[in-house]
C-alpha positions as CSV (number, residue, x, y, z in Angstrom):
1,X,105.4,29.6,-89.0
2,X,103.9,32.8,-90.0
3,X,107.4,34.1,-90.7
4,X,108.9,31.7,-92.5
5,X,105.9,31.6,-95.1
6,X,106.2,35.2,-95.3
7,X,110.4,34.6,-95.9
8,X,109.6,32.0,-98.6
9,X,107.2,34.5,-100.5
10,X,109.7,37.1,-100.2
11,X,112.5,34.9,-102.0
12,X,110.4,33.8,-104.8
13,X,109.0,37.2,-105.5
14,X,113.0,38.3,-105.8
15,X,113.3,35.0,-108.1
16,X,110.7,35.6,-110.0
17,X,111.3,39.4,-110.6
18,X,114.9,38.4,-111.0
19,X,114.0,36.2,-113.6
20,X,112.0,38.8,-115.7
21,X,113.5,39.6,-119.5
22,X,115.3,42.8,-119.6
23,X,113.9,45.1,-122.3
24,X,114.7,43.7,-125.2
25,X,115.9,45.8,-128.2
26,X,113.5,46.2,-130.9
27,X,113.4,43.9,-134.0
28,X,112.3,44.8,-137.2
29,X,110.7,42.2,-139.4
30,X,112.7,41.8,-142.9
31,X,111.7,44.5,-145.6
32,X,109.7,43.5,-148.7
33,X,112.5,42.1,-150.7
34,X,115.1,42.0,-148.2
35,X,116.7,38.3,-148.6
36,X,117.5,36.0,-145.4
37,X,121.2,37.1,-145.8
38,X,120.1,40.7,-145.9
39,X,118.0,40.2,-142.5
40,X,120.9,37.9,-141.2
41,X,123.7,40.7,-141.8
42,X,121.1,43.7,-141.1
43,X,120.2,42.1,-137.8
44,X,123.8,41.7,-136.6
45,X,125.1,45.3,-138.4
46,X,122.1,46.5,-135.4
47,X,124.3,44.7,-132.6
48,X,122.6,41.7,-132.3
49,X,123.9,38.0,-131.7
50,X,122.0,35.6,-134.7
51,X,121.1,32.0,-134.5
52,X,119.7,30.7,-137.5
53,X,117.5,27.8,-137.3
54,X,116.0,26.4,-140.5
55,X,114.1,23.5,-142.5
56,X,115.4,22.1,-145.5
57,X,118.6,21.8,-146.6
58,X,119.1,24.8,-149.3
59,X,121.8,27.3,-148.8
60,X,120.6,30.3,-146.9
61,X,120.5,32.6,-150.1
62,X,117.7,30.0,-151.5
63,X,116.3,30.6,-147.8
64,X,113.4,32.8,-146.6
65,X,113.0,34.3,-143.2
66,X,109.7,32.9,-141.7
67,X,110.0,34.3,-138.1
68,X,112.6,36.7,-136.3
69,X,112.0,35.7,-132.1
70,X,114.0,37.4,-129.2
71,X,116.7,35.1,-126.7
72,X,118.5,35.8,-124.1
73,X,120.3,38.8,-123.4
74,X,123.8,38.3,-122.4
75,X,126.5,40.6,-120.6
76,X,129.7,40.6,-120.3
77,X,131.2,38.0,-117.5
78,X,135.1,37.8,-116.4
79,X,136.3,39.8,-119.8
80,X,134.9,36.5,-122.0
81,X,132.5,38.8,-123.8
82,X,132.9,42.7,-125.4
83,X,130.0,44.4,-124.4
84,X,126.6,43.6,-124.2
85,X,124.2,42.5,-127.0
86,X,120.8,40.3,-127.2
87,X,120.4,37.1,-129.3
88,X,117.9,36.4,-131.7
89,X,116.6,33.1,-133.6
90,X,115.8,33.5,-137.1
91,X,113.5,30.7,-138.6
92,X,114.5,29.9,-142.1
93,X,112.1,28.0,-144.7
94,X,114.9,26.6,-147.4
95,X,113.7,24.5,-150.4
């Protein structure tokens, strides 16, 4: 009994652990005057995947970035994907 408790802890301290970000790559806030494209093509120029996620309906140049937040790091898997890079989520306020 002892043993199996102690094999259960083991395997969700490797889950756990295994489920821990990987360092994520820095990510600057937008510049005092930079524009929501600016940040959008800055961000991915730096080697990052972008997902824009906004309210209202403007066109993104009419946009501003409220909030720049980290996802998921992907890496390459069967040859699908070229290297490796990390996705952000870049809140848009459009009026």
């Amino acid at each position: 009994m002892k043993n199996a408790a102690r094999g259960i802890g083991i395997v969700f301290a490797l889950a756990v652990g295994l489920a821990a970000p990987a360092a994520a790559l820095p990510v600057s806030p937008p510049a005092p005057g930079e524009s929501a494209l600016q940040t959008i093509h800055r961000l991915r120029s730096e080697g990052f995947r972008v997902i824009e996620s906004r309210v209202g309906s403007a066109a993104t140049d009419k946009c501003t970035v409220t909030a720049i937040r980290h996802g998921q790091e992907l890496t390459p898997q069967q040859g699908r994907l070229r290297g490796q890079f990390t996705t952000v989520y870049v809140d848009l306020g459009c009026k």
